[in-house]
Backbone as CSV, one residue per row, in Angstrom:
resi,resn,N_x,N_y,N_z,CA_x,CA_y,CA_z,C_x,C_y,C_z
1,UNK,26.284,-23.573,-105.248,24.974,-22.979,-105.511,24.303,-22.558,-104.210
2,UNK,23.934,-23.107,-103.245,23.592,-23.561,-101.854,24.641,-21.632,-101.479
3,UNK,25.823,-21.663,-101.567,26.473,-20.632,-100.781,26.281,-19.590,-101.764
4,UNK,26.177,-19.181,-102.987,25.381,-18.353,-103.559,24.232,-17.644,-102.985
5,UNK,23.202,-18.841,-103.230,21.582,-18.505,-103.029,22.040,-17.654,-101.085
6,UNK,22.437,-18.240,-100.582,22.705,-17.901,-98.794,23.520,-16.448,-99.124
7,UNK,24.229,-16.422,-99.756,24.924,-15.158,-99.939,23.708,-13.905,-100.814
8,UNK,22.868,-14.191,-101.238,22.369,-13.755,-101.457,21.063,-12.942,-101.127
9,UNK,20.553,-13.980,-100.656,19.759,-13.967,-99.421,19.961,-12.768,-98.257
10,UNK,21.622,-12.820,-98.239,21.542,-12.185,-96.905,22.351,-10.623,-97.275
11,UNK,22.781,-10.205,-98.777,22.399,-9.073,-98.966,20.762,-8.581,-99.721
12,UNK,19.919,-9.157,-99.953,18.739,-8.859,-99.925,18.302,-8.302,-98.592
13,UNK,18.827,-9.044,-96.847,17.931,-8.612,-96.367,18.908,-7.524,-95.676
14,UNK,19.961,-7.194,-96.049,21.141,-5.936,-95.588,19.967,-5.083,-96.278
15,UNK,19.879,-5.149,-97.706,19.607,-4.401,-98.523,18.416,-3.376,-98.265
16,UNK,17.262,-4.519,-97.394,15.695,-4.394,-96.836,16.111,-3.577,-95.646
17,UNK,16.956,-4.106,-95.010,17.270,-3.225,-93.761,17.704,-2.425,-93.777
18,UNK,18.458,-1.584,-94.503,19.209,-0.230,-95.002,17.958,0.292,-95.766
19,UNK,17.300,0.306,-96.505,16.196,0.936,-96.919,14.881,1.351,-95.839
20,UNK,15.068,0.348,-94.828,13.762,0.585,-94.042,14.723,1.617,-93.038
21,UNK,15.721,1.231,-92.526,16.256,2.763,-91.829,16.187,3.682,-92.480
22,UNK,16.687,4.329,-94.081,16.515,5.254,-94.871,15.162,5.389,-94.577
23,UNK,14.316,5.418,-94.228,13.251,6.067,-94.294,12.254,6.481,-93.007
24,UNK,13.305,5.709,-91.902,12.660,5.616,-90.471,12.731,6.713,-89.836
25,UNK,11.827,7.837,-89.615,11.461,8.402,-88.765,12.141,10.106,-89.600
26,UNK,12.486,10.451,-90.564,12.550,11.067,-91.762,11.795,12.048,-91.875
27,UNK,11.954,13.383,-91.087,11.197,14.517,-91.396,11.092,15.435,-92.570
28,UNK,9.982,15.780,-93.001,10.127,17.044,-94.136,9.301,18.576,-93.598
29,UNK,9.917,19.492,-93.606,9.106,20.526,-93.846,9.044,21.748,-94.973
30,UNK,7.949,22.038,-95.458,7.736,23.020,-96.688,7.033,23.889,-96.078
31,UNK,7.423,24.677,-96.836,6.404,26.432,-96.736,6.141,26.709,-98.404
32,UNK,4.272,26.368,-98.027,3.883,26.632,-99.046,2.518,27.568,-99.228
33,UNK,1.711,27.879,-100.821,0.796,28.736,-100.827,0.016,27.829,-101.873
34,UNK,-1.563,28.611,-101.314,-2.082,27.490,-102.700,-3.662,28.472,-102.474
35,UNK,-4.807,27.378,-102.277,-6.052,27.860,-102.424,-6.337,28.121,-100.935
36,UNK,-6.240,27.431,-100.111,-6.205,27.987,-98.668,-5.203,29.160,-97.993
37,UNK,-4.313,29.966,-98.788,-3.445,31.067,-98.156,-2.280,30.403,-98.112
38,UNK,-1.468,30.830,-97.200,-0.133,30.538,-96.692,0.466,29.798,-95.605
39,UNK,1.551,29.115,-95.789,1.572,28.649,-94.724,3.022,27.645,-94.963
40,UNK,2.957,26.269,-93.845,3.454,25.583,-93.288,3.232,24.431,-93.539
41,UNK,4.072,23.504,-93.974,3.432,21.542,-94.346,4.791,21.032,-93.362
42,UNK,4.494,20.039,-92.235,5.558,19.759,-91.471,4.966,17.805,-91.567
43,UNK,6.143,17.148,-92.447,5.642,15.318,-92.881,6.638,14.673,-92.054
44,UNK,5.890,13.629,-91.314,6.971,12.218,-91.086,6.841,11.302,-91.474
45,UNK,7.429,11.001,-92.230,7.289,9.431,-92.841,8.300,8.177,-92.031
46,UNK,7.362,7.627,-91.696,7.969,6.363,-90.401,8.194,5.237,-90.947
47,UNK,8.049,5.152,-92.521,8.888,3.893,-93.312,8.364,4.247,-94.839
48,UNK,9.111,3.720,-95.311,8.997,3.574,-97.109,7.426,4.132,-97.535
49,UNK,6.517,3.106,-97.076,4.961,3.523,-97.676,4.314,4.279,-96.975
50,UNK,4.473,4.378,-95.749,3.592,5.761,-94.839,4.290,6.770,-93.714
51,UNK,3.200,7.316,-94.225,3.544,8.712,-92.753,2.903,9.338,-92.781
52,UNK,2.942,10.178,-91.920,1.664,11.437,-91.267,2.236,12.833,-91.731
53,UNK,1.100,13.603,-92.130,1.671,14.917,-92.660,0.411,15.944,-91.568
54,UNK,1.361,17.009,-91.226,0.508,18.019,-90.874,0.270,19.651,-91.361
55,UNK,-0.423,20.495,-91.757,-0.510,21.466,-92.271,-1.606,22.587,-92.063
56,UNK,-1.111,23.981,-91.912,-1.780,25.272,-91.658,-1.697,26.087,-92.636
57,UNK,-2.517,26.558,-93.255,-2.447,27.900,-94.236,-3.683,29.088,-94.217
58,UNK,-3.323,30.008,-94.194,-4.332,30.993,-93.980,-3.563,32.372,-94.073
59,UNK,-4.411,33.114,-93.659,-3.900,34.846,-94.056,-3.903,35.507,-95.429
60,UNK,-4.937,35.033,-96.195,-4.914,35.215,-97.208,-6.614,35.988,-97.659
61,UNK,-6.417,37.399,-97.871,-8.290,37.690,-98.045,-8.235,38.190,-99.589
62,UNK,-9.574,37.451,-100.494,-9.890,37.790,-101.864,-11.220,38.925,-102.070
63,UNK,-11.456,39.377,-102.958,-12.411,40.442,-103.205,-12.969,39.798,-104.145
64,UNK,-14.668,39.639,-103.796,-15.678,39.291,-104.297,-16.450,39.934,-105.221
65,UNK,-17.227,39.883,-106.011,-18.681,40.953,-106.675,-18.954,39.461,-106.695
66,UNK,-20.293,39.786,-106.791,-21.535,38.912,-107.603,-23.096,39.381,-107.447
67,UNK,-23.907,38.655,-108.184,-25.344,39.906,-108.668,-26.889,39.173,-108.811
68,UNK,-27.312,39.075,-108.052,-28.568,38.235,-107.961,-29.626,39.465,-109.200
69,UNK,-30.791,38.956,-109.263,-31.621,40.157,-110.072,-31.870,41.132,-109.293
70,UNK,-32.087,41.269,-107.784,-32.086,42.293,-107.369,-31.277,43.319,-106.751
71,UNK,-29.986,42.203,-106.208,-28.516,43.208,-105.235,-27.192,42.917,-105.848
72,UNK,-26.505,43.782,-105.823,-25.332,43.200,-106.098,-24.712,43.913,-104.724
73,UNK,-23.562,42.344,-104.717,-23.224,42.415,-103.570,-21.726,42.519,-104.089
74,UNK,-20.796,42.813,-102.624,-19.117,42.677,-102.890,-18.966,42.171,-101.271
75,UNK,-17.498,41.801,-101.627,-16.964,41.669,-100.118,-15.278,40.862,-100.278
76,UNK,-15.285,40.471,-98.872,-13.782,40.127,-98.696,-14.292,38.618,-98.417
77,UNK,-13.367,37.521,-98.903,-13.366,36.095,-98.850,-12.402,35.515,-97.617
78,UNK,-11.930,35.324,-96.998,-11.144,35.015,-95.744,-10.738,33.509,-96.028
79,UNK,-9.559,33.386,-96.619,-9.070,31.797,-96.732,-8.138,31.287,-95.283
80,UNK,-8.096,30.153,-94.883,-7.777,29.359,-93.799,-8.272,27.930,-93.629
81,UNK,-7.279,27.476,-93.253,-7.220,25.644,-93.412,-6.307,25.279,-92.611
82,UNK,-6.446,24.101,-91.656,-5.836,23.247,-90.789,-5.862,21.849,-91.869
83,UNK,-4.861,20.772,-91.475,-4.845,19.668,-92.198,-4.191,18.204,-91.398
84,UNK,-4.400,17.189,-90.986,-4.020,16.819,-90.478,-4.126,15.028,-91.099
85,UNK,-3.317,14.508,-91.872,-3.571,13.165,-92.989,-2.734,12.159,-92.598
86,UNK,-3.158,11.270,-93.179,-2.394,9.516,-93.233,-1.836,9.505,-94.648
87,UNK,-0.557,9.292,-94.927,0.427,9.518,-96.597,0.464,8.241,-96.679
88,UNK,0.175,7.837,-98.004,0.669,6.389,-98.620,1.468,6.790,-99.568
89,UNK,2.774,6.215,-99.700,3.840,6.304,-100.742,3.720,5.131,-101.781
90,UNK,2.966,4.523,-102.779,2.888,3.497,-103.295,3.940,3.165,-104.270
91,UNK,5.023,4.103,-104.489,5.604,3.843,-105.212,7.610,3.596,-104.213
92,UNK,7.245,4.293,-103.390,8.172,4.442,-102.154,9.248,5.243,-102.655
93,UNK,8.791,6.045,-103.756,9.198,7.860,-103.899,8.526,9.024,-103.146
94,UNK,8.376,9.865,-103.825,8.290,10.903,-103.581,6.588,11.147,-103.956
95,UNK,6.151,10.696,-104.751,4.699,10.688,-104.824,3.908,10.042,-104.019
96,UNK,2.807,10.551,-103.695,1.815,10.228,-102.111,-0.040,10.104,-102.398
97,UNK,-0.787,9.856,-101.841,-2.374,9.735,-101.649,-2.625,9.687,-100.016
98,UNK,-3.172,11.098,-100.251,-3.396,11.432,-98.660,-5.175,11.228,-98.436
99,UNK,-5.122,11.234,-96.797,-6.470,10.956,-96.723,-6.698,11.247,-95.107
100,UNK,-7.729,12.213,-94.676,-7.857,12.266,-93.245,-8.858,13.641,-92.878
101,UNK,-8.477,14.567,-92.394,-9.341,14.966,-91.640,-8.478,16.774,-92.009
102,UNK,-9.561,17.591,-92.476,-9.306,19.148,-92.431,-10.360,20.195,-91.872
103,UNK,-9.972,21.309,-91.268,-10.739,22.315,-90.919,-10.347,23.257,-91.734
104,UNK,-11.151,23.439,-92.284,-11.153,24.908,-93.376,-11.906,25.824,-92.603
105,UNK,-11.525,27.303,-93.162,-12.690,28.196,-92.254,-12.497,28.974,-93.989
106,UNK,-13.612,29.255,-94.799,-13.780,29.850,-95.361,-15.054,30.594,-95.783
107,UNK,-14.509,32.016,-95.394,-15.964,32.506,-95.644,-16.374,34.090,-95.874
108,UNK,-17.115,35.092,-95.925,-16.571,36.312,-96.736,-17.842,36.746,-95.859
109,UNK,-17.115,38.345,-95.671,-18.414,39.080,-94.869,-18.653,39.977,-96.507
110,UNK,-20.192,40.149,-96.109,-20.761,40.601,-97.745,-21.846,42.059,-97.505
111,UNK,-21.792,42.902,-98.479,-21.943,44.214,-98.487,-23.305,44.146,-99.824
112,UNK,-24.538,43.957,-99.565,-25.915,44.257,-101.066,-26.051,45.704,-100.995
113,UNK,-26.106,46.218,-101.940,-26.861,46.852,-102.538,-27.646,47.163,-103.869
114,UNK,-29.006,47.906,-103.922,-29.810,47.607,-104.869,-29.518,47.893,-106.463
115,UNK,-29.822,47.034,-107.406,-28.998,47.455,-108.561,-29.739,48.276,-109.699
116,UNK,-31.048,48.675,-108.901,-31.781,49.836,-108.925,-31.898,50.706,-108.244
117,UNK,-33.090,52.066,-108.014,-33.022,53.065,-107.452,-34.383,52.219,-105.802
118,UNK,-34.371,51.182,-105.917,-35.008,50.785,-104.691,-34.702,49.201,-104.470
119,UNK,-34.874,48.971,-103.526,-34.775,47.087,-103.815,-35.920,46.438,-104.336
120,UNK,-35.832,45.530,-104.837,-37.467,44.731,-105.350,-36.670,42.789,-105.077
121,UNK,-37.619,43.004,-104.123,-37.842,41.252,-103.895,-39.570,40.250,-104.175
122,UNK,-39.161,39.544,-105.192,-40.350,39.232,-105.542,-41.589,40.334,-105.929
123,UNK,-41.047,41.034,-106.673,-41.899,42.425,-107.579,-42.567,43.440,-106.306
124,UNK,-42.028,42.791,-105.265,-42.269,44.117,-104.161,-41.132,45.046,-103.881
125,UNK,-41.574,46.531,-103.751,-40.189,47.703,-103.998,-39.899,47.973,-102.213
126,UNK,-38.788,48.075,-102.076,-38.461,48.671,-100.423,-37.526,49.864,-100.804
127,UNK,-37.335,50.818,-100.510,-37.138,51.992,-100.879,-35.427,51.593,-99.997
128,UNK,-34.578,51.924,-100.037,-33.318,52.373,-100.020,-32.999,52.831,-98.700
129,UNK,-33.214,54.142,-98.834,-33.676,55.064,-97.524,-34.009,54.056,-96.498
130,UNK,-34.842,53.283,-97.108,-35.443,52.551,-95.131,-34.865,51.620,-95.409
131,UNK,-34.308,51.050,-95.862,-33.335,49.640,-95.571,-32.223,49.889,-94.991
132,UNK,-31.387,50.923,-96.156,-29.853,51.005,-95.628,-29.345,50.086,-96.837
133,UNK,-28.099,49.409,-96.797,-27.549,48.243,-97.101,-27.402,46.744,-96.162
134,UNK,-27.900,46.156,-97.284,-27.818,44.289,-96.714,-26.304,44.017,-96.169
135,UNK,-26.270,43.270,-95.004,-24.921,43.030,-94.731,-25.259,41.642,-94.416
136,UNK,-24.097,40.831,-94.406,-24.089,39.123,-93.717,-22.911,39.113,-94.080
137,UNK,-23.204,37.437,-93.963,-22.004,36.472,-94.096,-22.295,35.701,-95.104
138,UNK,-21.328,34.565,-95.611,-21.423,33.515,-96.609,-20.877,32.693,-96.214
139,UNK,-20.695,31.709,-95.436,-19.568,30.791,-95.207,-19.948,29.888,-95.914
140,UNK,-18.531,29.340,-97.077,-18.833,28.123,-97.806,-18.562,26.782,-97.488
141,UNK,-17.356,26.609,-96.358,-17.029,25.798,-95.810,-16.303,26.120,-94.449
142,UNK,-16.773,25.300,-93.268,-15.853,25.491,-91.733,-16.268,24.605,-91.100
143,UNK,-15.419,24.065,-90.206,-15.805,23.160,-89.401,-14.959,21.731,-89.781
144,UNK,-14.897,20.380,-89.109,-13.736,19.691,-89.398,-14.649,18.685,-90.506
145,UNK,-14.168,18.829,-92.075,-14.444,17.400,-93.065,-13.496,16.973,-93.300
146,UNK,-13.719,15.924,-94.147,-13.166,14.728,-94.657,-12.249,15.592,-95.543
147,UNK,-11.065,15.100,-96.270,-10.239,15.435,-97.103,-8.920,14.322,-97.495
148,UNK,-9.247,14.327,-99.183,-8.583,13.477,-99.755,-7.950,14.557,-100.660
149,UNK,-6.750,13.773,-101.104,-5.635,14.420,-102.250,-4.071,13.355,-102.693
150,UNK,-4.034,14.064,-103.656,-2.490,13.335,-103.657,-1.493,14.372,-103.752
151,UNK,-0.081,14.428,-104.170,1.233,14.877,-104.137,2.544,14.177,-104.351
152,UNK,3.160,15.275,-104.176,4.390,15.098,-104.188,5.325,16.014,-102.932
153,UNK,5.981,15.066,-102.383,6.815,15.594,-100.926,8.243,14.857,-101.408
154,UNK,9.059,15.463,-101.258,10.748,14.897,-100.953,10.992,14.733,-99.428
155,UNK,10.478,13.329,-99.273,10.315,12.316,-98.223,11.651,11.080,-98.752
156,UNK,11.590,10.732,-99.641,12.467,9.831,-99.651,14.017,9.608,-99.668
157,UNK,14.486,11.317,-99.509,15.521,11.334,-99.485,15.857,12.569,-98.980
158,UNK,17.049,13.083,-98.327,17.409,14.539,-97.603,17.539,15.367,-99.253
159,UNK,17.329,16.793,-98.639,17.811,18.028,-98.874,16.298,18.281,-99.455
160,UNK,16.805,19.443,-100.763,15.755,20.730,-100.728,14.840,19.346,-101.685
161,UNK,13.749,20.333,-102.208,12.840,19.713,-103.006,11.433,20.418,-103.314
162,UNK,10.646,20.369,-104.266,9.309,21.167,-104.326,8.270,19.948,-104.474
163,UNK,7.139,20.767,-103.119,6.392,20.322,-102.484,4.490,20.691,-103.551
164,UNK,4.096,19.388,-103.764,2.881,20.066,-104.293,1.981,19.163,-103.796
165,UNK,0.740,19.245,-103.709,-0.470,18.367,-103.267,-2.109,19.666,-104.015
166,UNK,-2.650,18.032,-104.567,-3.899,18.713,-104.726,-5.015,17.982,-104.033
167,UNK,-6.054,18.513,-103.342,-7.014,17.501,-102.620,-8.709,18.381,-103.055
168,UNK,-9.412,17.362,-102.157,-10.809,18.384,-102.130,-10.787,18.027,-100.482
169,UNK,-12.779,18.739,-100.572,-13.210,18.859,-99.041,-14.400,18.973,-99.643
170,UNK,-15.834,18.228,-99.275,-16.939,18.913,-99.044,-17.186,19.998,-98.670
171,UNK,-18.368,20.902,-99.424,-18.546,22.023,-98.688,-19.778,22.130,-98.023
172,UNK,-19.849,22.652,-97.185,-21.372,23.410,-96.372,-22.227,24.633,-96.063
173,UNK,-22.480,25.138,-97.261,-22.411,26.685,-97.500,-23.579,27.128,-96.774
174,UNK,-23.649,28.478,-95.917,-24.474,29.020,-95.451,-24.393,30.375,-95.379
175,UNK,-25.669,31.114,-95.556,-25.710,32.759,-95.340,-26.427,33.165,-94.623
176,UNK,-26.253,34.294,-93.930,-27.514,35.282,-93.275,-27.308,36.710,-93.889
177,UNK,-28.257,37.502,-93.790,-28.302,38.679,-94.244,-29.454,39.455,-93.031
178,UNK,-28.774,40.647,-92.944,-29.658,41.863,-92.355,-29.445,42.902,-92.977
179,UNK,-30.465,44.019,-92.589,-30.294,45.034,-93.691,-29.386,46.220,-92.630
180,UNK,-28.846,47.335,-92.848,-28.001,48.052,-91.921,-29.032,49.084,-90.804
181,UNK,-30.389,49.544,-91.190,-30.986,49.821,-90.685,-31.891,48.728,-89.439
182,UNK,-32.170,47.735,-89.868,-32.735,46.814,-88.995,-34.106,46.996,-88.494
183,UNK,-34.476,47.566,-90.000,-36.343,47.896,-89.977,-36.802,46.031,-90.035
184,UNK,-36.137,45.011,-90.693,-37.417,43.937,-90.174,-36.868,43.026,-88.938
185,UNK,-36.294,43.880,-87.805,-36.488,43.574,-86.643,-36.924,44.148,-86.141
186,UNK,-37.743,45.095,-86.616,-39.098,45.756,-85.503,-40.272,45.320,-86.075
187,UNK,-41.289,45.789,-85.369,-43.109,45.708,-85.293,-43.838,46.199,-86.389
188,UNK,-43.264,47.268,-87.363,-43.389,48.217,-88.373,-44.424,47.388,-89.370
189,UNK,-45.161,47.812,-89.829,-45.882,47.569,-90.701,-44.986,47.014,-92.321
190,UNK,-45.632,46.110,-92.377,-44.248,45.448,-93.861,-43.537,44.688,-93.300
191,UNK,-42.771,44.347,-92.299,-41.229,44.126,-91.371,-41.580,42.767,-91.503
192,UNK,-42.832,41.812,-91.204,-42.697,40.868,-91.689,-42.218,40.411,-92.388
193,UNK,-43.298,40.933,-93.810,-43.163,40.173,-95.134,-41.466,40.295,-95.394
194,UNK,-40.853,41.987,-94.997,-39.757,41.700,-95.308,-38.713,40.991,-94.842
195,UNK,-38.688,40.337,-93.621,-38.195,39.346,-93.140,-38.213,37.948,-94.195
196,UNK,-39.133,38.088,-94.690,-39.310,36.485,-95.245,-38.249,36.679,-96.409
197,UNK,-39.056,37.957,-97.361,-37.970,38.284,-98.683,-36.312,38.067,-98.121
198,UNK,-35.583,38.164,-97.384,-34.600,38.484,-96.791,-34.004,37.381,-96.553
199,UNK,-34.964,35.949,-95.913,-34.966,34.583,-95.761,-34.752,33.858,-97.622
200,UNK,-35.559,34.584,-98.384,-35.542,33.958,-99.734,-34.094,34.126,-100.407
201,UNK,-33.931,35.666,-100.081,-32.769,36.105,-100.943,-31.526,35.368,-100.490
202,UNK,-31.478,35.076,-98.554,-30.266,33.924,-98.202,-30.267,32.689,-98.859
203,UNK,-31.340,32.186,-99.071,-31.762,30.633,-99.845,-30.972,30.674,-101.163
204,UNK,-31.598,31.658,-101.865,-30.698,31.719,-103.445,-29.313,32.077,-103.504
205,UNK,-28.581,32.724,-102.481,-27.404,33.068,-102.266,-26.744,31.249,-102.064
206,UNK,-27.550,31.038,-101.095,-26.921,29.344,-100.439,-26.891,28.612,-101.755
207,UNK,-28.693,28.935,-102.772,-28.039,27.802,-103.904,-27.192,27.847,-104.980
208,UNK,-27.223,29.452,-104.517,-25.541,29.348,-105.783,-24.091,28.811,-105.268
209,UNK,-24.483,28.656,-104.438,-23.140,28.491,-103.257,-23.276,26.900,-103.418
210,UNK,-24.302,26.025,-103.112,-23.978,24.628,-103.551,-23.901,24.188,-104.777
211,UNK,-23.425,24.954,-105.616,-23.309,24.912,-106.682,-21.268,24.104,-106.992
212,UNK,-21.224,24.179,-106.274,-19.806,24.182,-105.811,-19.887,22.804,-104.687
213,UNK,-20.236,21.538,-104.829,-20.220,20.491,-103.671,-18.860,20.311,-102.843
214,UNK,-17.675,20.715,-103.639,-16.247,20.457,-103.131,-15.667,21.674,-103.468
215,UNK,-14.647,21.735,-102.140,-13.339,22.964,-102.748,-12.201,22.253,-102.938
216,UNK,-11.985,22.892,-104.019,-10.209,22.356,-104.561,-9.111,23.137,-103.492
217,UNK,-8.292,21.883,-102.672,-7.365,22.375,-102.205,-5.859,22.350,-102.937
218,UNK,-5.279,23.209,-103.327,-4.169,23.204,-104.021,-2.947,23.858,-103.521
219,UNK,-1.873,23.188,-103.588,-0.854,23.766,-102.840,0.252,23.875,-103.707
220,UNK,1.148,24.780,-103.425,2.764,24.074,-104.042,3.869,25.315,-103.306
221,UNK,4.922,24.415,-103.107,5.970,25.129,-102.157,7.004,24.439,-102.197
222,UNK,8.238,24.805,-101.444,9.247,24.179,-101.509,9.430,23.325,-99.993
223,UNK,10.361,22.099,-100.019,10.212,21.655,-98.923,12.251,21.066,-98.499
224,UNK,12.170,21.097,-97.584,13.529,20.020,-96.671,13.329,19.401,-95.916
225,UNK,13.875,17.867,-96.456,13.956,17.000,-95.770,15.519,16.449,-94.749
226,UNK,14.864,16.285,-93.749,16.273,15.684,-92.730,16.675,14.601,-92.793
């Protein structure tokens, strides 16, 4: 019994030790596409339950409309994301819960115009002619947040495999707007008040924009592991 249990014992810990090399130092890389554009996922997993994953996607631009009561606007959306996480394997497959740190840059240069024959902000009319068209920005999220997700990586074993992960990110949405003429950056009589209207119309742009507290990051691609 005694040389049993000892024999046993000591393929258990062959067994522990051949599994923890299987997984020691075990690269994967995928090329994948999702909600951030295109790109690159390059994982090391440095034993059974963890490893570090890194990832870039971007190059990817969407076309906008949307329509407040007074402008409707269009434009181009600019997707891009850096990613850089801590992987827990809890099952010590192929399924993961990531958690760490992303830079997204997402954000759309934007084109108003009036969806009448003048603009009206707050029941006051600005004629067309002297504005021009509203131009800005929207950025909904940039800069480095927090980011959680889970997946699936073929980490636990060589060759091909498909790569998916879904996560979020806080967002931090902000706009500016000017008009193309750049009558309320002069002295002009009105140029005030219309400065302020201009300040209001960014505000309501921003609160439709936090309307949205998180972006869904979603990926899926194929991956090889070494």
């Amino acid at each position: 019994m005694k040389k049993t249990t000892t024999g046993l014992a000591v393929a258990l810990c062959l067994s522990a030790t051949s599994l923890a090399q299987a997984y020691d130092g075990r690269m994967t890389l995928g090329a994948v596409a999702g909600t951030t554009g295109l790109g690159a996922d390059l994982a090391w997993r440095f034993n059974e339950r963890f490893g570090i994953s890194a990832r870039y996607t971007g190059g990817i631009e969407r076309e906008i409309d949307y329509s407040t009561n007074d402008v409707n606007y269009d434009g181009d959306v600019s997707l891009a994301g850096g990613k850089l996480t801590l992987d827990y394997y809890p099952f010590a497959s192929g399924f993961f819960l990531s958690a760490g740190l992303m830079l997204p840059d997402i954000d759309a240069d934007i084109v108003g115009r009036p969806r009448k024959a003048a603009y009206e902000f707050n029941g006051q009319e600005y004629p067309t002619d002297a504005l021009g068209t509203l131009h800005g920005k929207a950025t909904l999220v940039d800069g480095v947040r927090p980011y959680a997700g889970l997946g699936w990586r073929q980490a636990h074993r060589s060759g091909f495999g498909v790569f998916a992960e879904i996560g979020v990110i806080p967002t931090d949405p902000d706009v500016s707007l000017r008009t193309s003429i750049g009558y309320e950056d002069t002295n002009l009589p009105g140029s005030a008040q219309l400065r302020e209207e201009i300040r209001q119309e960014e505000e309501r742009l921003k609160d439709e924009a936090e309307k949205w507290p998180v972006y869904p990051v979603a990926v899926l691609g194929v991956s090889y592991t070494f």
